[in-house]
SESELO-543805 format. One line per 4 residues: for each residue x, y, z of C-alpha. Coordinates in Angstrom, 3 decimals. Example, Ala and Ser with C-alpha at 12.3 -4.5 7.8 and 13.67 -1.06 7.14 Angstrom:
SESELO-543805
12.300/-4.500/7.800 ~ 13.670/-1.060/7.140
end
This chain:
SESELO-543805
21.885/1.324/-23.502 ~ 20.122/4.380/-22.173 ~ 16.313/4.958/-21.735 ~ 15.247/5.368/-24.626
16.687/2.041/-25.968 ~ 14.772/0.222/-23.740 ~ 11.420/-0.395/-23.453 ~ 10.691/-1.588/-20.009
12.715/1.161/-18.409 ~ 11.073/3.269/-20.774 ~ 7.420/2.220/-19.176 ~ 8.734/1.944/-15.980
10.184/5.975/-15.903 ~ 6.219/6.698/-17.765 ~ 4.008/5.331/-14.934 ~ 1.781/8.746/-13.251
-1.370/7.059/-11.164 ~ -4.419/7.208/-12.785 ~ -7.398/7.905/-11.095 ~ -9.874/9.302/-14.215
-11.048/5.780/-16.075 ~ -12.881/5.694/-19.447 ~ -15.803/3.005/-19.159 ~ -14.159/0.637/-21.096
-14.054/-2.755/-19.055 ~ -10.698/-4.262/-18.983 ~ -11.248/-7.623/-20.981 ~ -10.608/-10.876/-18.777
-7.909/-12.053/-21.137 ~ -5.710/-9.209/-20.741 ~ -5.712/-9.552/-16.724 ~ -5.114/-13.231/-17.116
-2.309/-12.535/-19.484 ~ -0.939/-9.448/-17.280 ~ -0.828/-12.174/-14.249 ~ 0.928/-14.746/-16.635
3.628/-12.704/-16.437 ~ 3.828/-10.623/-12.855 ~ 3.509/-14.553/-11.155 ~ 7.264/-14.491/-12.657
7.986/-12.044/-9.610 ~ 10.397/-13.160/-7.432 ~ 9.416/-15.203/-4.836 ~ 10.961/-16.736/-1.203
12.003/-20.017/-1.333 ~ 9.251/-20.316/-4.061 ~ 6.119/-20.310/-1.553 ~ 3.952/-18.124/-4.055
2.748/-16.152/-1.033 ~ -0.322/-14.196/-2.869 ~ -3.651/-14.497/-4.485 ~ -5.136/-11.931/-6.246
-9.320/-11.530/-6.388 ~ -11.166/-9.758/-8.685 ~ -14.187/-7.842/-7.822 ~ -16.225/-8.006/-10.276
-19.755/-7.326/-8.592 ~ -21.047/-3.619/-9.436 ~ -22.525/-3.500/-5.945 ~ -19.698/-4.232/-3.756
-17.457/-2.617/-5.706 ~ -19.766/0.764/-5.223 ~ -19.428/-0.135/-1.280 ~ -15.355/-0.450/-2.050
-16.031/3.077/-2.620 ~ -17.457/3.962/0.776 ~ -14.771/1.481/2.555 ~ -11.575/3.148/1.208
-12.348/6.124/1.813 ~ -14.720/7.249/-0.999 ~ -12.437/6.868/-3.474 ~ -14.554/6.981/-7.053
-12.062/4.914/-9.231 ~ -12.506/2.020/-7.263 ~ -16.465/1.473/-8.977 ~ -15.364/3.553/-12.433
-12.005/1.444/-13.524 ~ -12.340/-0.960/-15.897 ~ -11.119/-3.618/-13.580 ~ -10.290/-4.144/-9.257
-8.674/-6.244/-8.050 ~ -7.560/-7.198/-4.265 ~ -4.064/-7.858/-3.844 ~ -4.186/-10.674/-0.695
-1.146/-12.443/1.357 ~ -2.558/-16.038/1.167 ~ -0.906/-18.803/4.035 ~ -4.468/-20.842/2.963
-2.852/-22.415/0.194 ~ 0.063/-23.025/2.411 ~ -1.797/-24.799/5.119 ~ -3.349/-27.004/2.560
0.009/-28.317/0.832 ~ 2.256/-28.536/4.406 ~ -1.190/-30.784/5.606 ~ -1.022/-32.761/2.617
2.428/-33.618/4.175 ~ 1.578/-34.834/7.631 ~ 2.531/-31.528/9.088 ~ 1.169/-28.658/10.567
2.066/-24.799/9.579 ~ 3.452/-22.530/12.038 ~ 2.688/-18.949/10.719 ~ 4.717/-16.135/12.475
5.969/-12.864/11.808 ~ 8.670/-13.991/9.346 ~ 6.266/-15.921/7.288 ~ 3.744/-12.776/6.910
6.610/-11.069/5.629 ~ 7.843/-12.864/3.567 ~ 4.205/-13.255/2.114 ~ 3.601/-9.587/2.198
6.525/-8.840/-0.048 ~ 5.140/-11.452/-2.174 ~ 2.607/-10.280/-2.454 ~ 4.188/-6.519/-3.417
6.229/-7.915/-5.916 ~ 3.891/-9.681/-7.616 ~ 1.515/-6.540/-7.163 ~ 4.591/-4.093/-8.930
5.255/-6.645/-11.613 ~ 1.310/-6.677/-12.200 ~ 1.098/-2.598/-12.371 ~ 4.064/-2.905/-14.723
2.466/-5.604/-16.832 ~ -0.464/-3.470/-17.044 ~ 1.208/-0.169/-17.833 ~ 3.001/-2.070/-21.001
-0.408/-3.352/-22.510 ~ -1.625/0.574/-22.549 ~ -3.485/0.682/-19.552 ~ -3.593/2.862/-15.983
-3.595/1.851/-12.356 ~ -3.776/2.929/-9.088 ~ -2.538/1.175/-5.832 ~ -5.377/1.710/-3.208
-4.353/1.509/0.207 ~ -7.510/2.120/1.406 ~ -8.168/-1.150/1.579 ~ -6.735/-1.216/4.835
-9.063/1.266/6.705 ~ -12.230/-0.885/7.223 ~ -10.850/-4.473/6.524 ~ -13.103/-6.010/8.504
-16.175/-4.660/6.217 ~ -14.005/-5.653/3.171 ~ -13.685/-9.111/4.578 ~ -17.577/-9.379/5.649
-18.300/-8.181/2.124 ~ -15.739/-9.892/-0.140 ~ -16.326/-13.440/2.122 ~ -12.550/-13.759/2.738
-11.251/-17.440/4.343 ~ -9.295/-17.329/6.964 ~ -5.331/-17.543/6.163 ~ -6.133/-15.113/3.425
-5.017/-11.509/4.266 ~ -5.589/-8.002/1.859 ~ -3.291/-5.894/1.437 ~ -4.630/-3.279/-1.045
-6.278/-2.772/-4.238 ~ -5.180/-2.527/-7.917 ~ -7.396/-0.250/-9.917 ~ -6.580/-0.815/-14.013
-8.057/1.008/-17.040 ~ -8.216/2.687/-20.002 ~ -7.097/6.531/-19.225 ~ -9.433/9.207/-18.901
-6.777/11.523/-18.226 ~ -2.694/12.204/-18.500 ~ -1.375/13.637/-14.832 ~ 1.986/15.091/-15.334
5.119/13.196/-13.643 ~ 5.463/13.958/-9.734 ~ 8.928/14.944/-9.017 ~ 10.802/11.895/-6.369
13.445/12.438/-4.012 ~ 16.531/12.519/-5.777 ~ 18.600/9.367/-6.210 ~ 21.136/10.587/-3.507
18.414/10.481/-0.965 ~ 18.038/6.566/-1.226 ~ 21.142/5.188/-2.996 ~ 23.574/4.953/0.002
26.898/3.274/-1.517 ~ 28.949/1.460/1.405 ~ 27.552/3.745/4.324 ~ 24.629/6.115/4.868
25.413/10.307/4.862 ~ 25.422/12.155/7.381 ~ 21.558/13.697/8.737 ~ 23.105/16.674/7.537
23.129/15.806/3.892 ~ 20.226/13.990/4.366 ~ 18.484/17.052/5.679 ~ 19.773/19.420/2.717
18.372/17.100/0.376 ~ 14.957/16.849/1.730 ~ 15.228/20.601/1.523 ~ 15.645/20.930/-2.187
13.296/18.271/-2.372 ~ 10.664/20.242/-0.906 ~ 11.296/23.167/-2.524 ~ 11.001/21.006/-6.074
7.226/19.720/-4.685 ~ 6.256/23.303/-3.325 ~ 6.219/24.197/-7.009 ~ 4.979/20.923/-8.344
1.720/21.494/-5.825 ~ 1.950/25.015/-6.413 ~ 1.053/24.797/-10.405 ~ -1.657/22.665/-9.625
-3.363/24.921/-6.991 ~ -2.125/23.845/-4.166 ~ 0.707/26.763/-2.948 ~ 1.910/26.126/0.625
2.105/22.287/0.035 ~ 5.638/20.263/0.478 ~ 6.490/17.104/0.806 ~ 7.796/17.184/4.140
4.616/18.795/5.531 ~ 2.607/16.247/4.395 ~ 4.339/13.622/5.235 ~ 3.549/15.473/9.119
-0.112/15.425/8.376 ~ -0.310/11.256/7.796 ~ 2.932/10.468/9.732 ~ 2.609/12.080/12.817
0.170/10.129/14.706 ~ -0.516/6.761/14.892 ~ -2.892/4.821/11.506 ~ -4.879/1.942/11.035
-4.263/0.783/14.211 ~ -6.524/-2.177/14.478 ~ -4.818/-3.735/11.875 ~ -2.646/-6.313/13.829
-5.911/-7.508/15.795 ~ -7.560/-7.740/11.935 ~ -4.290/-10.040/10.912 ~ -4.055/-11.930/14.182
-7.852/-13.153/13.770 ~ -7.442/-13.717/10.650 ~ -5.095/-16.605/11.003 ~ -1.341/-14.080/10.757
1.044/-14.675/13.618 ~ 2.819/-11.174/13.893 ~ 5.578/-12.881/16.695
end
């Protein structure tokens, strides 16, 4: 069966982020029925390690704005939603037990990817019923404003946002490294090989950025701009008060 026989890789190979949202709310019935299906996600040792909360407040969401970086589709979409690890519902059932939880690093891990896949299978849920998203990390650069203004509990720890709506416009398909850059059958390549194919890559995404007004841009050079010194880096002390154990 090749793509075009089948409709989920067929959704899967459409998906371009969507930042330009028509007004349209996204009706309550199609997120519950999107998260119907995404809680299917695979799951470690089936602890559920998520929770998912929707903003719904027109004033907090316009602060979202300001707190991810002033990022406009965060207020405009028809729907955001916070994409959380959650150990409080896991304190609460190993309690009901006579026992206490010990959180560590394994166990925000494990709740982090979770979280992810439950997060991927949601986008893809989404993308099926008609609708766009976008994955805001920006979530991550003030979290301690996002938790004073979303209330959080403790044990309960976001991750990033989910922005979902009806199109307001149709971004042509970024190019992705090429399968030979991540598929490694049996052992990796040598850096070598590695390196030539980061080469054409970037030669692929100079054009891509190039078309859209952007000449000079490639892949690897901004990758340099965001990787090359350190991020977010009060993140761990965010977690750790939180209620995370990253030991």
């Amino acid at each position: 069966m090749n793509e075009s026989e089948n409709p989920v890789l067929e959704t899967m190979a459409a998906h371009r982020t969507i930042r330009r949202y028509a007004q349209d709310p996204v009706p309550g019935e199609d997120i519950r029925r999107a998260l119907e299906a995404a809680r299917m996600a695979s799951t470690s040792s089936n602890v559920q390690g998520y929770s998912v909360l929707q903003v719904t407040d027109a004033g907090e969401r316009a602060r979202l704005v300001e707190l991810t970086g002033g990022q406009p589709q965060v207020a405009e979409a028809g729907a955001f939603l916070c994409i959380l690890a959650d150990q409080r519902t896991h304190r609460l059932a190993v309690e009901s037990e006579g026992a206490a939880l010990a959180p560590n690093l394994e166990t925000f891990l494990v709740d982090v990817v979770d979280a992810a896949l439950l997060a991927q299978n949601l986008a893809l849920a989404f993308e099926s019923m008609g609708y766009g998203i976008c994955f805001i990390g920006g979530l991550r650069t003030n979290l301690e404003e996002v938790d004073r203004l979303l209330e959080l509990p403790p044990d309960v720890f976001p991750l990033f946002g989910l922005c979902v709506g009806v199109r307001a416009e149709d971004p042509a398909k970024r190019p992705r490294l090429p399968l030979e850059a991540i598929l490694h059958v049996g052992r990796f390549g040598t850096r070598e090989e590695l390196a030539a194919r980061v080469v054409a890559y970037d030669e692929e995404m100079a054009r891509y950025y190039a078309e859209r007004g952007a000449p000079g841009r490639t892949w690897s050079s901004g990758l340099a701009r965001k990787l090359s010194k350190p991020r977010r880096e009060g993140l761990a002390a965010y977690y750790a008060a939180k209620g995370a154990r990253l030991r």
